[in-house]
MIDOSE-1310 file (N, C-alpha, C; in nm, 2 decimals, decimal comma, always signed):
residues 280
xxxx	+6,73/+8,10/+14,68/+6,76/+8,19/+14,56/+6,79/+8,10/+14,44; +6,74/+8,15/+14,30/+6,76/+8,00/+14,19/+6,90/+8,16/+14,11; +6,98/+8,07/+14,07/+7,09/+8,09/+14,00/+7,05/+8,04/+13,85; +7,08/+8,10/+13,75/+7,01/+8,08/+13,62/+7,18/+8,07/+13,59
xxxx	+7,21/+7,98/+13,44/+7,33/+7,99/+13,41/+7,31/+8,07/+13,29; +7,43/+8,19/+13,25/+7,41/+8,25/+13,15/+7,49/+8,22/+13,02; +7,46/+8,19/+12,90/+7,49/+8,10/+12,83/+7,60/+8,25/+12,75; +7,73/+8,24/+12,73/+7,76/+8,31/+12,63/+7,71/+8,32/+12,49
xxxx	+7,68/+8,46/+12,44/+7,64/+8,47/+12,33/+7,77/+8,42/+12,22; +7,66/+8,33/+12,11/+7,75/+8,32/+11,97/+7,91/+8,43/+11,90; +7,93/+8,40/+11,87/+7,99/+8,48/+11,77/+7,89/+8,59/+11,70; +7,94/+8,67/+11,66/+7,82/+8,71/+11,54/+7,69/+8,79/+11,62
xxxx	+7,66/+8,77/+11,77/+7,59/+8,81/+11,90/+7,58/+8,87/+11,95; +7,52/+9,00/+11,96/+7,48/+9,08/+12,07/+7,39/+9,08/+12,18; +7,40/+9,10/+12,31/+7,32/+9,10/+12,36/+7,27/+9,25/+12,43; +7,12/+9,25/+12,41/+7,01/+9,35/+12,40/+6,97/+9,31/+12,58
xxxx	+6,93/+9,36/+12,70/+6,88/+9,29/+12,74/+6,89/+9,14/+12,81; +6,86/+9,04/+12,78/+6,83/+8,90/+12,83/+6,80/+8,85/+12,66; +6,74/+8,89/+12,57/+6,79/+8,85/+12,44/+6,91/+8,87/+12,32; +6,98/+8,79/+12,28/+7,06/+8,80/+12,18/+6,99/+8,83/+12,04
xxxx	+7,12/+8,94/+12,03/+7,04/+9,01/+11,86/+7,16/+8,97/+11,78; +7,13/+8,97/+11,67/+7,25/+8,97/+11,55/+7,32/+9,09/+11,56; +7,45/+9,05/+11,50/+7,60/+9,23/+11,51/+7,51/+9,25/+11,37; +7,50/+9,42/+11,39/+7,45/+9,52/+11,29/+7,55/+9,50/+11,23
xxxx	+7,59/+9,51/+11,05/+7,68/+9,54/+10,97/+7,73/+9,60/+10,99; +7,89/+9,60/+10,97/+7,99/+9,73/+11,00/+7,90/+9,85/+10,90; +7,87/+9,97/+10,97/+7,85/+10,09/+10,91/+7,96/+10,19/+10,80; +7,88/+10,23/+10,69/+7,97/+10,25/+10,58/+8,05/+10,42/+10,63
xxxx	+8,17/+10,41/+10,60/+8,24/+10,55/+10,63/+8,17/+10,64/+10,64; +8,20/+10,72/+10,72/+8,12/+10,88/+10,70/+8,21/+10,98/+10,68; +8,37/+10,98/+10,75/+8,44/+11,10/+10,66/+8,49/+11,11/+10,54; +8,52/+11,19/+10,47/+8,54/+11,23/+10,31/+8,64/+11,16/+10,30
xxxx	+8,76/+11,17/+10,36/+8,87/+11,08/+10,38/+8,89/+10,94/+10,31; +8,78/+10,88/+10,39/+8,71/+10,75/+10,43/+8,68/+10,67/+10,30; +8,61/+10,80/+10,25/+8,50/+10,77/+10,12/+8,61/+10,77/+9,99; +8,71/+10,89/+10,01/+8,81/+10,86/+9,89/+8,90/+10,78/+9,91
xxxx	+8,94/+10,78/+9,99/+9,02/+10,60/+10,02/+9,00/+10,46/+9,95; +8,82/+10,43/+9,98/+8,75/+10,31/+9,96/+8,78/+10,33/+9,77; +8,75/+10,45/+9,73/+8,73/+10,44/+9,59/+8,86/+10,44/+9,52; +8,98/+10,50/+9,58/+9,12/+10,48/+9,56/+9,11/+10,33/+9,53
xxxx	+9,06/+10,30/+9,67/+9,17/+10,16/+9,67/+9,08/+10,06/+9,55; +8,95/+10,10/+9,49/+8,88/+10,01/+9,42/+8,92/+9,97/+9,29; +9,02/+10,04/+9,24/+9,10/+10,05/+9,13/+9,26/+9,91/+9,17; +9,28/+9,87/+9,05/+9,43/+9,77/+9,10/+9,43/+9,77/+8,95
xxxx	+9,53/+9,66/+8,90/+9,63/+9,64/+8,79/+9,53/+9,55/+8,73; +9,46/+9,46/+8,72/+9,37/+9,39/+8,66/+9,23/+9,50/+8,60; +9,19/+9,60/+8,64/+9,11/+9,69/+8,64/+9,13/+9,82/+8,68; +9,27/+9,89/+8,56/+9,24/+10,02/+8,60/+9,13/+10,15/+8,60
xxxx	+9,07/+10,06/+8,50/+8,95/+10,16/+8,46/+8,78/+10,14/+8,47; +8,71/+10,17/+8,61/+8,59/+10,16/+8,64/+8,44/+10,24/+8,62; +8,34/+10,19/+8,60/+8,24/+10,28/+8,57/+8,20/+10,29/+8,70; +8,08/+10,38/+8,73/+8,04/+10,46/+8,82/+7,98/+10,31/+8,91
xxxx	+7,92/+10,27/+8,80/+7,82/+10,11/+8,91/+7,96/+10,00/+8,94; +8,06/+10,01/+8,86/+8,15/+9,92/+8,95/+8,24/+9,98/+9,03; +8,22/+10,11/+9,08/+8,28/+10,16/+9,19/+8,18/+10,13/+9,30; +8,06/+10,17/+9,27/+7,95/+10,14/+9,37/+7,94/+10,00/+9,47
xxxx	+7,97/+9,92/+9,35/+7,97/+9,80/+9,39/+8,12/+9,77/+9,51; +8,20/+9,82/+9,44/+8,27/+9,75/+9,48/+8,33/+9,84/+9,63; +8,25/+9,94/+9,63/+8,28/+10,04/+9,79/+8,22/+10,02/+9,85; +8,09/+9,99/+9,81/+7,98/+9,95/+9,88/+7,85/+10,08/+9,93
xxxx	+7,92/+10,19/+9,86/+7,90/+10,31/+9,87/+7,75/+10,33/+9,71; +7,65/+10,41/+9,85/+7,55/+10,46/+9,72/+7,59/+10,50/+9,62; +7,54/+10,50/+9,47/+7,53/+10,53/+9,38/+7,57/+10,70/+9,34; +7,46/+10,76/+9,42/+7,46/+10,91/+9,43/+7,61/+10,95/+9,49
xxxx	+7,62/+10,89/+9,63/+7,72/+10,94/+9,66/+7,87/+10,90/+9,61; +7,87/+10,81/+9,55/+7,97/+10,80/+9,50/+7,99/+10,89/+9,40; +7,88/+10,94/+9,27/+7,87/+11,06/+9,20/+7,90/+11,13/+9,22; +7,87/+11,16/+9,36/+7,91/+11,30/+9,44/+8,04/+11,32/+9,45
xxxx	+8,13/+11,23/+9,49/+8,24/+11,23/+9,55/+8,32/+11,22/+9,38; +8,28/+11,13/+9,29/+8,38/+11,15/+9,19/+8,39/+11,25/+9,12; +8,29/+11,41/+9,16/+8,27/+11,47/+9,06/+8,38/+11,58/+9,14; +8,42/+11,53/+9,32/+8,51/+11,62/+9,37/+8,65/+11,57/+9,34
xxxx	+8,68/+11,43/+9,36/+8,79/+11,39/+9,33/+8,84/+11,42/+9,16; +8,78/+11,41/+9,07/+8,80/+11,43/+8,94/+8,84/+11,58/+8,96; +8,81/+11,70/+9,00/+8,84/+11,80/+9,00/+8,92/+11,83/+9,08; +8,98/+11,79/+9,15/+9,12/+11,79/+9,24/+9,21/+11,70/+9,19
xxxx	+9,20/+11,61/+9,08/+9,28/+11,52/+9,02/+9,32/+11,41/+9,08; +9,24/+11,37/+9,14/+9,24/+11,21/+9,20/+9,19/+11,14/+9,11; +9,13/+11,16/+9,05/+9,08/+11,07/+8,87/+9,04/+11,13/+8,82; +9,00/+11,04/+8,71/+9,01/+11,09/+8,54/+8,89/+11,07/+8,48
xxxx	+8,83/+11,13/+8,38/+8,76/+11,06/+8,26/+8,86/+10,94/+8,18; +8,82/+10,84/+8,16/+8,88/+10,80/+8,08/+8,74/+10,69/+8,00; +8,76/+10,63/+7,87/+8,68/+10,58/+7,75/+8,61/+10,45/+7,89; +8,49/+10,45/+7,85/+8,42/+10,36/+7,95/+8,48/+10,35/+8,12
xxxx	+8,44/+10,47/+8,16/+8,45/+10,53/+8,27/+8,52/+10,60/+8,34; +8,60/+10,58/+8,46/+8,70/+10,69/+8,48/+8,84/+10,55/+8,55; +8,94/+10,66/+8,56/+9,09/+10,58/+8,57/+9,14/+10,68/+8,74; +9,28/+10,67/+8,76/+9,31/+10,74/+8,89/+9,40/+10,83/+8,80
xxxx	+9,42/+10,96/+8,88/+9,42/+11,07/+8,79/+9,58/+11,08/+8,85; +9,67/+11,21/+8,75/+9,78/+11,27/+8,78/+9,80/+11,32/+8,89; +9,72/+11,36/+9,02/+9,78/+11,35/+9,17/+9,86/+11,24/+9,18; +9,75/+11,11/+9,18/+9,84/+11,00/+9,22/+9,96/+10,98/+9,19
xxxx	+9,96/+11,03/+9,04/+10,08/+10,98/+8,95/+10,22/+11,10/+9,05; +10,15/+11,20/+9,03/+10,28/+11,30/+9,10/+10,33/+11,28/+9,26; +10,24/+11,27/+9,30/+10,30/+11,17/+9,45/+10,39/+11,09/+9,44; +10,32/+10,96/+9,33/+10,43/+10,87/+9,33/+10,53/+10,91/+9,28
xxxx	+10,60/+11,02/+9,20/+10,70/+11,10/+9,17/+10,74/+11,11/+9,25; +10,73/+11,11/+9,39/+10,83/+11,18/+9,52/+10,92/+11,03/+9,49; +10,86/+10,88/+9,48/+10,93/+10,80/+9,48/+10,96/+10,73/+9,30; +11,00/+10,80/+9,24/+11,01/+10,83/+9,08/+11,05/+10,66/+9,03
xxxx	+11,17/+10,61/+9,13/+11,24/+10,48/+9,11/+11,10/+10,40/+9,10; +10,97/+10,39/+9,15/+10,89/+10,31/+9,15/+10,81/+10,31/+9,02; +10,83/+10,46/+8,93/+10,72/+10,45/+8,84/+10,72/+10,38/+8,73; +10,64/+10,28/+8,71/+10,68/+10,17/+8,62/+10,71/+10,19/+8,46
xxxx	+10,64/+10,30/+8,42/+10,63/+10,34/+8,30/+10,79/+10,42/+8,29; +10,83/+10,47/+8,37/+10,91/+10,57/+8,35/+11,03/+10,43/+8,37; +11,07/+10,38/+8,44/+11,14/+10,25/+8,45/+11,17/+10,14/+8,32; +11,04/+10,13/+8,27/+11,04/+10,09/+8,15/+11,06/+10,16/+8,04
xxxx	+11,04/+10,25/+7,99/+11,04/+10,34/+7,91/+11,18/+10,43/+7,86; +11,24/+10,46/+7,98/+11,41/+10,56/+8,03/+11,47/+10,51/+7,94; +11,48/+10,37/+7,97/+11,62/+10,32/+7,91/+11,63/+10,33/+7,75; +11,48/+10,30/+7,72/+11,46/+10,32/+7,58/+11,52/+10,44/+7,52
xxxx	+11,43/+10,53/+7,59/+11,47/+10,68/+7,51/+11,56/+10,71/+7,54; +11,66/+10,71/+7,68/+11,76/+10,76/+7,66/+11,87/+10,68/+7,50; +11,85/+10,56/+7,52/+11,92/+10,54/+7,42/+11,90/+10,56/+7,29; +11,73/+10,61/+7,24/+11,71/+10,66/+7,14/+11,74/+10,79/+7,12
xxxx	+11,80/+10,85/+7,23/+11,83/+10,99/+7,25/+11,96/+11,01/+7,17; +12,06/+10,88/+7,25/+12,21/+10,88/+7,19/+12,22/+10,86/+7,04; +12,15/+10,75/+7,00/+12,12/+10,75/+6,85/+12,08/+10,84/+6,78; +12,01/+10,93/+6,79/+11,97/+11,01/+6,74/+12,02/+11,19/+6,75
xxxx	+12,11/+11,17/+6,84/+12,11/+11,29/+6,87/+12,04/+11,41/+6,92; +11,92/+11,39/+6,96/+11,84/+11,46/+7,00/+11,76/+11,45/+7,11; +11,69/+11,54/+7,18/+11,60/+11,55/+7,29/+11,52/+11,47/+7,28; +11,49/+11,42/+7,39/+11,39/+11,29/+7,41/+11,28/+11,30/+7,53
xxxx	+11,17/+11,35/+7,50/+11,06/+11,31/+7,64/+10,98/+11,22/+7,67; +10,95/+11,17/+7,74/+10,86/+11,08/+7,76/+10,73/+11,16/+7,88; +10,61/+11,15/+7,80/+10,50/+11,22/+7,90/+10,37/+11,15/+7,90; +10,29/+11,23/+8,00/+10,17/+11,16/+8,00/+10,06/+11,23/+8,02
xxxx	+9,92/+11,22/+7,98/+9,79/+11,30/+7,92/+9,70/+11,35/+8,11; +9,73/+11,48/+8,09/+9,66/+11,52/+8,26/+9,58/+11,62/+8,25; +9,47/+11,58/+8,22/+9,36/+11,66/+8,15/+9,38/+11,75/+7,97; +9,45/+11,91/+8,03/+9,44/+11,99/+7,90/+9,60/+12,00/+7,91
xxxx	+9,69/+11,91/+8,00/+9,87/+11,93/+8,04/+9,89/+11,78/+8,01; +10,04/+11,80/+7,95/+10,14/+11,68/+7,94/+10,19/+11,73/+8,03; +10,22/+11,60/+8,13/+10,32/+11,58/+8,22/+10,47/+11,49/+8,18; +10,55/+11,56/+8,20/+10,64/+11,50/+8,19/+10,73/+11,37/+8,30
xxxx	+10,73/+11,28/+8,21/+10,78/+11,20/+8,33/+10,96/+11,19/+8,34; +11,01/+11,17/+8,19/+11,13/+11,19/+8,18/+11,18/+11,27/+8,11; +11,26/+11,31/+8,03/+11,37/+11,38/+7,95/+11,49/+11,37/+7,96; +11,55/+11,35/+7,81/+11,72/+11,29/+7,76/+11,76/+11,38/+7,69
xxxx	+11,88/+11,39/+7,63/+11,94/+11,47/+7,54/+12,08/+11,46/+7,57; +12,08/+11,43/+7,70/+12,26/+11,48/+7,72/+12,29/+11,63/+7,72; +12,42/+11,69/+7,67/+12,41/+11,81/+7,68/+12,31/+11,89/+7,58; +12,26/+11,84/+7,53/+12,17/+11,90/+7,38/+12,01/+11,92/+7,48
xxxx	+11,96/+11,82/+7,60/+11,90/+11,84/+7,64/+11,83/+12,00/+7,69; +11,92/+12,11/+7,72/+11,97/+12,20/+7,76/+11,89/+12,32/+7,66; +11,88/+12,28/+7,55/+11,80/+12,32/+7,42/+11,68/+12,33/+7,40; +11,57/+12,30/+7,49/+11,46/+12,24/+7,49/+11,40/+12,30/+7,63
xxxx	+11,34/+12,41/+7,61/+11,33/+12,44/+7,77/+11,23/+12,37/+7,83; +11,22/+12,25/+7,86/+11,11/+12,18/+7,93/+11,18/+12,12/+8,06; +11,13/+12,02/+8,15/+11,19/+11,97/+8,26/+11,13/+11,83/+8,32; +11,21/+11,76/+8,37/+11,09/+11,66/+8,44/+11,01/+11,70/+8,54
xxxx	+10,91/+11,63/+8,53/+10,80/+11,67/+8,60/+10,75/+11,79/+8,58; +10,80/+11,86/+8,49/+10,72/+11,96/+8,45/+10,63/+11,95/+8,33; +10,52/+12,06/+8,30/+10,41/+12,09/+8,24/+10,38/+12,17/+8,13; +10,34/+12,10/+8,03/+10,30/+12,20/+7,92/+10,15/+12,17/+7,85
xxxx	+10,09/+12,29/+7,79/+9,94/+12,27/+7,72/+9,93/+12,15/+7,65; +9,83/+12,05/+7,61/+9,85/+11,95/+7,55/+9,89/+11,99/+7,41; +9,78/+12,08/+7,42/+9,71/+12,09/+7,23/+9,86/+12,18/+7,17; +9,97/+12,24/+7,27/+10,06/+12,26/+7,17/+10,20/+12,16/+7,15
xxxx	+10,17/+12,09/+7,19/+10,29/+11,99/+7,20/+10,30/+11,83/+7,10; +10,40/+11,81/+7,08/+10,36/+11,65/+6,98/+10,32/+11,54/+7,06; +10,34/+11,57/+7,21/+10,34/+11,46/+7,30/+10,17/+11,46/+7,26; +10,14/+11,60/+7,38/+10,02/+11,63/+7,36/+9,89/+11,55/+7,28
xxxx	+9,98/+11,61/+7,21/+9,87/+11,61/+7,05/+9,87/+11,41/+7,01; +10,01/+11,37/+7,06/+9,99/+11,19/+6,99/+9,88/+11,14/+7,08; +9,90/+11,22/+7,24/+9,81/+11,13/+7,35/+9,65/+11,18/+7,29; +9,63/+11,33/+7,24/+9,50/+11,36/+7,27/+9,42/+11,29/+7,15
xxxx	+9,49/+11,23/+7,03/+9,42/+11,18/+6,89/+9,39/+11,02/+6,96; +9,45/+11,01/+7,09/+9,41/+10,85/+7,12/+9,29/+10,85/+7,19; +9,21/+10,95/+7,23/+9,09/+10,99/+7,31/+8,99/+10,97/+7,22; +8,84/+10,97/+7,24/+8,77/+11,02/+7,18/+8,69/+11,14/+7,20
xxxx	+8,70/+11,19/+7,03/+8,65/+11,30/+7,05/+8,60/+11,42/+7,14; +8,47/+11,33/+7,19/+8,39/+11,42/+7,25/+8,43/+11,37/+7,40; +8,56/+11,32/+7,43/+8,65/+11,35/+7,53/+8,75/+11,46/+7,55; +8,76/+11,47/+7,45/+8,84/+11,62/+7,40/+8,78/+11,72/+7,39
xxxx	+8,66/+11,70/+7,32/+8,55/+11,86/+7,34/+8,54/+11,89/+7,47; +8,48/+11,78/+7,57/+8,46/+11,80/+7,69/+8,57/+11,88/+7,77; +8,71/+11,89/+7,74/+8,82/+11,90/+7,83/+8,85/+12,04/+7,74; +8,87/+12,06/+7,64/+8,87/+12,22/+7,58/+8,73/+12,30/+7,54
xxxx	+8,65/+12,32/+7,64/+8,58/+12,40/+7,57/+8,65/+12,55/+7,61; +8,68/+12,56/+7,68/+8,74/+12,67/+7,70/+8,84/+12,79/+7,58; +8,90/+12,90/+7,66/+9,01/+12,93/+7,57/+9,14/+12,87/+7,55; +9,19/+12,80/+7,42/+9,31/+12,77/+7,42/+9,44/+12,85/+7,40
xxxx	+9,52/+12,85/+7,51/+9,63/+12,95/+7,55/+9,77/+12,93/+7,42; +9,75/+13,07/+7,36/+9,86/+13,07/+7,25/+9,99/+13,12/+7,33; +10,11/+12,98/+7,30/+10,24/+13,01/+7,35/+10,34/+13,09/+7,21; +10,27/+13,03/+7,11/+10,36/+13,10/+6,98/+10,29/+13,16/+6,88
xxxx	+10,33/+13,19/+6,76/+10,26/+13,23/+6,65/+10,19/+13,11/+6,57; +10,26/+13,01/+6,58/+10,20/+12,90/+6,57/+10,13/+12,79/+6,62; +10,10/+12,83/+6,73/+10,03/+12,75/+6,88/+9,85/+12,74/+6,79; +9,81/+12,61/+6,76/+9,67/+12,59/+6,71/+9,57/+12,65/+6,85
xxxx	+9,49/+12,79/+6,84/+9,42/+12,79/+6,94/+9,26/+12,79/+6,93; +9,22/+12,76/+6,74/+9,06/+12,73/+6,74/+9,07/+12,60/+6,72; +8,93/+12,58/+6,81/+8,93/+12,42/+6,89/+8,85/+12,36/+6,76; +8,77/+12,37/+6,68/+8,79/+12,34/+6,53/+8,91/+12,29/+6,43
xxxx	+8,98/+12,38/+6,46/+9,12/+12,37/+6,37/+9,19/+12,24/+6,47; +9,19/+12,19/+6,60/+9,23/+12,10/+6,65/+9,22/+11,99/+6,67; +9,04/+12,00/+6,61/+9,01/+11,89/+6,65/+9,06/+11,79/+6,49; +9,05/+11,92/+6,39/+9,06/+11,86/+6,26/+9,27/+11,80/+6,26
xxxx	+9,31/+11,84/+6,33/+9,48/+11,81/+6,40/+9,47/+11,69/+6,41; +9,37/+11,69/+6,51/+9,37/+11,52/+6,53/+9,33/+11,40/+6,51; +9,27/+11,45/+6,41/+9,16/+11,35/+6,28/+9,30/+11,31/+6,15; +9,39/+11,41/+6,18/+9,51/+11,37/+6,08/+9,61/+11,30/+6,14
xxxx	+9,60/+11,31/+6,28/+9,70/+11,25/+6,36/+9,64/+11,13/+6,36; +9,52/+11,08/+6,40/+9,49/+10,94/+6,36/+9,47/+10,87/+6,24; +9,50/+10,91/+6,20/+9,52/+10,89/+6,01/+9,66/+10,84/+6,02; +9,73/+10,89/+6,03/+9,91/+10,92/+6,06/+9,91/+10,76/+6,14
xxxx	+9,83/+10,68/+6,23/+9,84/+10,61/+6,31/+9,92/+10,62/+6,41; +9,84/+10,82/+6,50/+9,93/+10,86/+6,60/+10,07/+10,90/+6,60; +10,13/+10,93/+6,52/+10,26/+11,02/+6,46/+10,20/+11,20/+6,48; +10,24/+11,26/+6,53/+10,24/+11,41/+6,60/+10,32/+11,47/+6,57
xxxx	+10,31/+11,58/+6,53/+10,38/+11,69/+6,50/+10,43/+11,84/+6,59; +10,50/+11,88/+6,61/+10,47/+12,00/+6,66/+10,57/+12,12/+6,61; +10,55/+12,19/+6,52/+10,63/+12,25/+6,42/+10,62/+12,37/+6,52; +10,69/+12,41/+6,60/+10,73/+12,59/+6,68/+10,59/+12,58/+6,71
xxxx	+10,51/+12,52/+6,73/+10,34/+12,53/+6,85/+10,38/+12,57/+6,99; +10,50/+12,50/+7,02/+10,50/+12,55/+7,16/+10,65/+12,57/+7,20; +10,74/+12,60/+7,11/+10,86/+12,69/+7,17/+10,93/+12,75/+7,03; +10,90/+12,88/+6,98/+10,96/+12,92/+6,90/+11,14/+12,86/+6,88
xxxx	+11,14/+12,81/+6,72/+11,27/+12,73/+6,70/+11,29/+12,59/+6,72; +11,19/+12,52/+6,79/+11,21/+12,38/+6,83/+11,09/+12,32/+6,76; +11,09/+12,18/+6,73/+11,01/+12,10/+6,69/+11,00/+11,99/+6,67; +10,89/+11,90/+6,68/+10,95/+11,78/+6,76/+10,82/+11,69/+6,74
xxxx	+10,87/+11,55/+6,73/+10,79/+11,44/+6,63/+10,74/+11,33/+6,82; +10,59/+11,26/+6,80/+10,59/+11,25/+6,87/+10,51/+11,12/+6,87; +10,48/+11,02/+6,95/+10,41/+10,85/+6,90/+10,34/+10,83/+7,05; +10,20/+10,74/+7,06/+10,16/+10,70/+7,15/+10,23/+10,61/+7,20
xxxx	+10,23/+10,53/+7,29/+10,28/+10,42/+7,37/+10,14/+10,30/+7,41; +10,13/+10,27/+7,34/+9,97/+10,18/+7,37/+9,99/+10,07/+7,43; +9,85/+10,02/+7,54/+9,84/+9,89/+7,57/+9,75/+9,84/+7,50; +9,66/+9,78/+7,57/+9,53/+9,71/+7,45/+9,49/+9,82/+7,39
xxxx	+9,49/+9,87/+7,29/+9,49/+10,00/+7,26/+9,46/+10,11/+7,28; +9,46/+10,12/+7,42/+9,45/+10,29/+7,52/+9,63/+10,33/+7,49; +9,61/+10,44/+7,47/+9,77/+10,52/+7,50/+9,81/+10,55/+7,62; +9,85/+10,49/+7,70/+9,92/+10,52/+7,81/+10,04/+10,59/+7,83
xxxx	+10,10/+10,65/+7,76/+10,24/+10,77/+7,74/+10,26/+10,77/+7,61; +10,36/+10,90/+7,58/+10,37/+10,94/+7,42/+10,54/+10,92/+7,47; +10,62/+10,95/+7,38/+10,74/+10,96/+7,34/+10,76/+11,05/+7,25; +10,86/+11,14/+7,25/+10,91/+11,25/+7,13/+11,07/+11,24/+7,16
xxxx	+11,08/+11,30/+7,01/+11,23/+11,37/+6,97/+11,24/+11,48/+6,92; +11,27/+11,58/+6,98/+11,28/+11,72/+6,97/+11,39/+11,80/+6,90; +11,40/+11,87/+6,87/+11,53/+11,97/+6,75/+11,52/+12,07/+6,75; +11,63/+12,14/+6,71/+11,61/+12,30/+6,69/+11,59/+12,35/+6,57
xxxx	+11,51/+12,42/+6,46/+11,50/+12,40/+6,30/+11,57/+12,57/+6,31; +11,57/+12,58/+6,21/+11,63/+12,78/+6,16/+11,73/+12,74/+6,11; +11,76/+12,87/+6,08/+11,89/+12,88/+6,00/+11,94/+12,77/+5,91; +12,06/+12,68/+5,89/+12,08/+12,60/+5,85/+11,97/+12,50/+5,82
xxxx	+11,92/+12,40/+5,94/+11,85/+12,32/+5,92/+11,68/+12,43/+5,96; +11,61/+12,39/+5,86/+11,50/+12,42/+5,85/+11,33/+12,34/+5,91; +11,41/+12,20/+5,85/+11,26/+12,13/+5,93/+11,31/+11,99/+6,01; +11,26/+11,90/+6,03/+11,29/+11,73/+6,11/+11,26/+11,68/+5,99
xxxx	+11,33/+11,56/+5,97/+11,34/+11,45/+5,87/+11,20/+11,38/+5,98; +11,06/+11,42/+5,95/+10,97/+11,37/+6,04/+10,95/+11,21/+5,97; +10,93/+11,20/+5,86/+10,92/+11,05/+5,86/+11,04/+10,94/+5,93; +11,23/+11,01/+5,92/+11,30/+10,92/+5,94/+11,26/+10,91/+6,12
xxxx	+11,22/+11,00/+6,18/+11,19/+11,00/+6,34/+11,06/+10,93/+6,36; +10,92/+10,91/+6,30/+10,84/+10,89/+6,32/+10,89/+10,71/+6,32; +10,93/+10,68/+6,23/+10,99/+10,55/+6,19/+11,04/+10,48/+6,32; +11,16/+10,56/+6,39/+11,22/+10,51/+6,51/+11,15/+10,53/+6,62
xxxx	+11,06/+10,64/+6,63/+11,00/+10,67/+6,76/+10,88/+10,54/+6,74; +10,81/+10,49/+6,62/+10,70/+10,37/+6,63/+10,76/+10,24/+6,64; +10,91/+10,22/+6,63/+11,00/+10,12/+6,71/+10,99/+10,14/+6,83; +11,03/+10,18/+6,92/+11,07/+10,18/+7,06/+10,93/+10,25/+7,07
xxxx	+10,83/+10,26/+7,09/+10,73/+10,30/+7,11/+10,68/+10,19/+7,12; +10,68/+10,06/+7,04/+10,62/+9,91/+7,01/+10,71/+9,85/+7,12; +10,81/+9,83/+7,16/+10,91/+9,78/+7,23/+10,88/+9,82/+7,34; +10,83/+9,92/+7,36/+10,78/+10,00/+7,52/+10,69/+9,90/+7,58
xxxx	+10,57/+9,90/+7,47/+10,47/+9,87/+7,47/+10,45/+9,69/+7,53; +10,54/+9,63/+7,45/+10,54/+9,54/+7,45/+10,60/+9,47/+7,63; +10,68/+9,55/+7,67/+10,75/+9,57/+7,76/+10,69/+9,52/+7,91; +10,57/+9,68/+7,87/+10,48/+9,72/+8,00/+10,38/+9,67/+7,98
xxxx	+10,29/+9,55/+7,84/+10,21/+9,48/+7,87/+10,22/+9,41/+7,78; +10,28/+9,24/+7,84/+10,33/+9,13/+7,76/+10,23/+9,06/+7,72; +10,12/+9,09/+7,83/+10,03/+8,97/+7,79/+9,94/+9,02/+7,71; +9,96/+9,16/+7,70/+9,83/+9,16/+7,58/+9,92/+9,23/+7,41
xxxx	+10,06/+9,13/+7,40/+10,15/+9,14/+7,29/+10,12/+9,09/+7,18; +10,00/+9,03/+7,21/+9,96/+8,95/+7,08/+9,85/+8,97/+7,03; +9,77/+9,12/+7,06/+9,70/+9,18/+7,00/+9,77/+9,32/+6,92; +9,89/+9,29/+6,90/+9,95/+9,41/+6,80/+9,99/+9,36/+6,68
C-alpha cells in the first residue's frame, strides 16, 4: 500500500477535494444592523463629513445600497444632510447625552456661557441644528433661568428661535428649502410662518455676520440674541442670551449682546478647533 504525504495547505488555503483553492473574501454584511454600523463607523474626527462615493468606498458597500440605507438612516436620524454630503445625525448626539460629561461641545462651551450668563444677567443656551429643531444641549441663568421655559435636552422649531435661526443662515439655502417645505408651526403672533418671509430672515442674518434675533417668535415676552459657533466655517452650535421685554423694559440692547455673544462664540470656537484658529 503507497502512503502519499499530505502537505498542509498555505495560509490564505482551502482545500476543495485533493486541490487547494484560495479563501474567498470575507463576504460583505447582510443584516441592516451590520450595514448601519460599517457606515457609523465610517465617519471619525479627521472626516466628519462624507459623500455618498466615500462612504462606498470606505464600507466597501455598493453604491446603490449604500443610497438605500442612507436614505433610511437620514430619516430615523442617524445622519444628516450636511454642505458636500452628509454628517451623523442628532440620534447619535442624544444617546451620547445619556453620557452628557463626554459631549465635547457642551464641555467646552458650559463654562463659557455659564459665565456669560453671570455677567450678564441673563439666560444662556447653548444648541444645536436637528433638522427643522434646535436641540438643546445646555442652559444657565441661575435663578433667572426659571424665566425662559425651555430645558436641556429639550426641543424647539428652528425657524422661531435666535438659536435656530443663527444655525439655519449658516446652511445653504436650498438646504433650508429642502428641510421646510412643509407647514411652519406658529407658536406666537409673531412666529415667521411664510417660508419666503424666512428665507428673506436669513439673508439678513447673514449680512449681520450670523447675529439672530428672536423678538416673542417663540415665547410671548421673551427675546433673545443669538451667534453661530463656527469651525472652518461650518456652524457647529449657536449660543443665545435670553430676557424678558414688557412693561418697563421693552426691547434687548441687541447690539451690546450681539458684541459679547461674537466674543465667547470666537473663544468657543477657538477652543474646539485650534488647529484651524488661523483661518479666523
Amino acid at each position: 500500500m503507497t502512503v502519499e504525504a499530505v502537505t498542509p495547505p498555505e495560509s490564505g488555503e482551502l482545500w476543495a477535494g485533493s486541490a487547494p483553492v484560495s479563501a474567498r473574501p470575507p463576504q460583505p454584511p447582510v443584516s441592516m444592523i451590520e450595514r448601519m454600523t460599517l457606515i457609523l463607523d465610517a465617519f471619525d474626527g479627521a472626516t466628519p463629513t462624507l459623500t455618498l462615493l466615500g462612504l462606498s468606498e470606505r464600507t466597501g458597500l455598493p453604491r446603490s445600497t449604500v443610497h438605500r440605507i442612507l436614505d433610511q438612516m437620514i430619516r430615523l436620524r442617524w445622519l444628516a444632510h450636511a454642505p458636500g454630503g452628509y454628517r451623523l445625525g442628532m440620534r447619535t448626539l442624544e444617546l451620547g447625552g445619556l453620557a452628557a460629561d463626554h459631549n465635547e461641545i457642551r464641555d467646552v462651551v458650559s463654562p463659557l456661557l455659564h459665565d456669560l450668563c453671570q455677567r450678564t444677567g441673563m439666560v444662556g443656551h447653548l444648541g444645536v441644528l436637528d433638522g427643522r429643531e434646535v436641540l438643546y444641549l445646555d442652559k444657565a441663568g441661575g435663578r433667572f433661568a426659571a424665566t425662559v421655559p425651555t430645558r436641556l435636552g429639550g426641543r424647539m422649531p428652528a425657524h422661531s428661535t435666535a438659536l435656530g435661526k443663527a444655525l439655519l443662515a449658516s446652511l445653504e439655502p436650498s438646504i433650508v428649502e429642502t428641510s421646510f417645505r412643509d407647514h411652519l408651526p406658529q407658536l406666537t403672533a409673531r412666529t415667521i410662518c411664510d417660508r419666503a418671509e424666512l428665507h428673506r430672515e436669513l439673508a439678513r442674518i447673514r449680512q449681520r455676520q450670523g447675529v439672530a434675533v428672536d423678538n416673542e417668535e417663540s415665547v410671548a415676552g421673551i427675546a433673545c440674541v443669538a451667534v453661530p459657533i463656527r469651525g472652518r466655517g461650518a456652524a457647529v452650535a449657536a449660543l443665545s442670551l435670553s430676557g424678558q421685554i414688557g412693561g418697563e423694559r421693552t426691547a434687548l440692547d441687541t447690539a451690546r449682546l450681539a458684541r459679547v455673544l461674537v466674543e465667547v462664540a470666537h473663544e468657543a470656537g477657538r477652543s474646539l478647533f485650534p488647529r484651524h484658529a488661523r483661518w479666523r
